[in-house]
Each structure stands twice: as C-alpha cells, then as structure tokens.
N, C-alpha and C positions, 0 to 999 in steps of 0.2 A: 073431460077425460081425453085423453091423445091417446091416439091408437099408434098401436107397436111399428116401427117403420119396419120391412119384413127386408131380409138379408140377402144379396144376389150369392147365394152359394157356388162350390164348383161344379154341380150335381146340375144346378141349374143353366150352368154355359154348356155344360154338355148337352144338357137339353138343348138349347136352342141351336148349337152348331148343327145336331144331327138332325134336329127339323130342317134347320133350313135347306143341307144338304140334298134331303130328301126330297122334300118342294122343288130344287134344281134342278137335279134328277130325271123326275117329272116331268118339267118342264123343255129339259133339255132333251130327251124321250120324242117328245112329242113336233118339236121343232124337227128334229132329224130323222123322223120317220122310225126311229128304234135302228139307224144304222150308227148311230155312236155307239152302240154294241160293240161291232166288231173292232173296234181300238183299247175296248176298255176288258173284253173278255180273251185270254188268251189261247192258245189252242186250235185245233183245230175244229169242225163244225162238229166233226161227228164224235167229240172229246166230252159230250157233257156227263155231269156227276159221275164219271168213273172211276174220283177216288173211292168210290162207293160201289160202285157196280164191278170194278175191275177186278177191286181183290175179296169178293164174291168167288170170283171167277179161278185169280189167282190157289185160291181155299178147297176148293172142291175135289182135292187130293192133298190131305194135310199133311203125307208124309213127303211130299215133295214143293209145299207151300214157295218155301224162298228158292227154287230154282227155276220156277215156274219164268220169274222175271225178273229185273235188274231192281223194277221198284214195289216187289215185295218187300218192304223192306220195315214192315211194322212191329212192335215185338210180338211174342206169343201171345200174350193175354188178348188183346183185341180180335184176334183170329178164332178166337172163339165164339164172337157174334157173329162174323162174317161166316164163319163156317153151318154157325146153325139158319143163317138169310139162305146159304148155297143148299142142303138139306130141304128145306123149305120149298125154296123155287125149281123149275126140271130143269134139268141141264142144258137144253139150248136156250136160258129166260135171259142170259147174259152173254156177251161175246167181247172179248175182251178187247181195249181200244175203239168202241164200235156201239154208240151209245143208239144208233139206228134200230141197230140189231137188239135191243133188248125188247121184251115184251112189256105189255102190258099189264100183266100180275108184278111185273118186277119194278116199274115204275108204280104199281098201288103201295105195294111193299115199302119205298122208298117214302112216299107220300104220308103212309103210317108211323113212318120211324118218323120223320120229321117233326109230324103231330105231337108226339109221342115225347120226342125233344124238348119241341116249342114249351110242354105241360111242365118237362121237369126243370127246363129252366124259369118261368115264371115263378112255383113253387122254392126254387133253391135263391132268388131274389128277394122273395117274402120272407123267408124265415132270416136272411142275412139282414133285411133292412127291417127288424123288427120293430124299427123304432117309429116307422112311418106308418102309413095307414095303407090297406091293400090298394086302393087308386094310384097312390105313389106307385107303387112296386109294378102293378098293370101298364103304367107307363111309361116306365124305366124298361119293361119288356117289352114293350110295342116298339119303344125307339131300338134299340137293339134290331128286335128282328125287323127292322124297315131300312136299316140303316146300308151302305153299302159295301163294307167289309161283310156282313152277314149273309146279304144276297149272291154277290158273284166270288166272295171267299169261302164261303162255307154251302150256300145250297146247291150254285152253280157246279161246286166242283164236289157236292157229295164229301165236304172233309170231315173227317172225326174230331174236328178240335173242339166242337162246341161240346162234343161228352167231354173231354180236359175242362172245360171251363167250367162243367156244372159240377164237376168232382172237385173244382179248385172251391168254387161258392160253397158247399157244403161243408167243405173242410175249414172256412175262413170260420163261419158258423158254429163250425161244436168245437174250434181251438181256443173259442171264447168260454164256452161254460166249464164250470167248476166238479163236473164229473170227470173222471178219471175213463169211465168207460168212453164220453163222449169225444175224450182226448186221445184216445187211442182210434177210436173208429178216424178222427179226420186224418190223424197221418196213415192209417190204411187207404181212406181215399185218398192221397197226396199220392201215395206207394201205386195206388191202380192209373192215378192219369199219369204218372211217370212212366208206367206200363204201355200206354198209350203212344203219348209222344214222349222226347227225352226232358225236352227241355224242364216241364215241369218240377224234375227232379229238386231245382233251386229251392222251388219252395219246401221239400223235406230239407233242405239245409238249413232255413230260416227257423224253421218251425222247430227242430231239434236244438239248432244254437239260441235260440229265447227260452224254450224248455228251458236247457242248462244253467243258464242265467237264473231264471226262476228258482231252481234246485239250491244254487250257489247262495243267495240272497235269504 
C-alpha cells in the first residue's frame, strides 16, 4: 500500500510564515534588548491601548460623544460598549491620551475583554472550519493571536477590529447554510461590523450581489 502523499496547502504557508515570523520576532526581541520596540510601535510612550481606553473616556457623556475629539469618530453602535466599560469603571480609571494614568480595574477590564475576544474568536474559527478537527482550528488561533499584526495592531493599540473580524467569520459561516434564518442573521452581523468600522460594508455588497444571483438562477 502507498501512502497518500499529503498536500502543501495555502493554510499551511501561512502557517509557517507566521511561525517563522514569530520565532524572529523572538529572537530579534531578545538580541535588542526589547528596544526594536520603539521603531516598530508607533506613538508615543504614554499612547498605549487608547484606542480602547480613549474612547471609554471620549463616552462618558454620550450626548456630547463626537465633540469630545477629533477622533471620536466611531459610528454609534460601538459606543455602546464603550459607554457601558465607562459606567463600569469611576471616572478618574481613564484619562484620555494618557495610558499612565489609567488604573488598574481599567487595565483588568481590558485584560477581560481580551480574554473574552481571544474565546470568541477561537470559537467563530471552529465553526467556519468545520471541516477540520478542533486542533486544526486551536492552531489557526494560536498563530493569529501570536502573530504580529495582532500583537502591536490590535492589543497594543486596544483596536476594535478584531470584533469586525469575528462578526465577519460568523457571517462567512451561517451565509453557507441552507436556513433562511441563518442567512439573515450573518448579513445582520455584516450590518453590525459595518457598524463598527466602514469598510466592512464591502462584504454586505458581496453578500447581497451572490444573494441576487442565487434568486435569478
């Protein structure tokens, strides 16, 4: 018997890019002391996760939300996490541009959500790669959250993309099955990360023009 020769997928080059990367990384860390930091993070020192912390801050008078700052500038819908983190936390836990100044509850807070993230994205990976086995998908997550777009683009700076991105994977998910309800829920989630950031928006165009197609056919 001959055994199956097994396939270099594109699943699997992305795997090894982003291992390797990560091993650099690492290694390049540890050669420089952690001062190739400062080339690779931009900002200033006391700038970290503020797009998280900031408009916390921005929130905590919603009827004056968008004049608070130049970059309040998210749409409504997301303002109403932020607004109930502000609720939450007392009002000196954040200080806007000024990530020194933030406490301790508000850095747990932060630390929570993350967690909180990391779970639904893992989950909205397994259900999209249904086809794989949960190890597969464990480590489709692992590499993501290790990789460096996710570390100094998304944790460093506290950004909401990665809720877009788990609302994109869920929608990718129930646009495939044969329920009409489940077809309707992912372009509401399409609708809420378009809510979020704009771009998103694309994919409700995709998703209505193959609709149509389907109707037409």
């Amino acid at each position: 018997m001959t055994e199956k020769k097994q396939k270099f997928l594109p699943e699997h080059f992305f795997m090894a890019i982003t291992v390797i990367s990560a091993l650099f990384s690492v290694f390049w860390l540890a050669k420089t002391g952690g001062r190739c930091l400062d080339t690779i993070i931009s900002g200033s020192g006391n700038d970290k996760f503020m797009d998280f912390f900031n408009h916390i801050s921005y929130v905590r008078e919603p009827t004056k939300v968008y004049f608070t700052s130049q970059h309040a500038c998210f749409p409504p819908l997301i303002y109403f996490m932020y607004y109930l983190f502000s609720i939450i936390l007392s009002a000196d836990a954040t200080v806007m541009y000024d990530s020194f100044a933030t406490s301790s509850f508000a850095m747990l807070l932060y630390v929570s959500y993350c967690a909180f993230l990391a779970v639904l994205l893992f989950y909205s990976i397994l259900k999209l790669m249904r086809r794989e086995n949960l190890e597969f998908s464990l480590v489709i997550t692992l590499i993501v959250v290790i990789s460096n777009i996710y570390i100094f683009g998304i944790l460093e700076r506290g950004n909401s993309a990665i809720i877009v991105c788990i609302l994109l994977l869920r929608a990718m998910e129930l646009r495939e099955r044969k329920s009409p309800i489940a077809q309707e829920l992912a372009l509401l989630f399409i609708a809420m990360a378009a809510a979020i950031k704009i771009y998103p928006a694309i994919f409700g165009f995709i998703y209505l023009r193959r609709n149509g197609k389907k109707l037409e056919d």
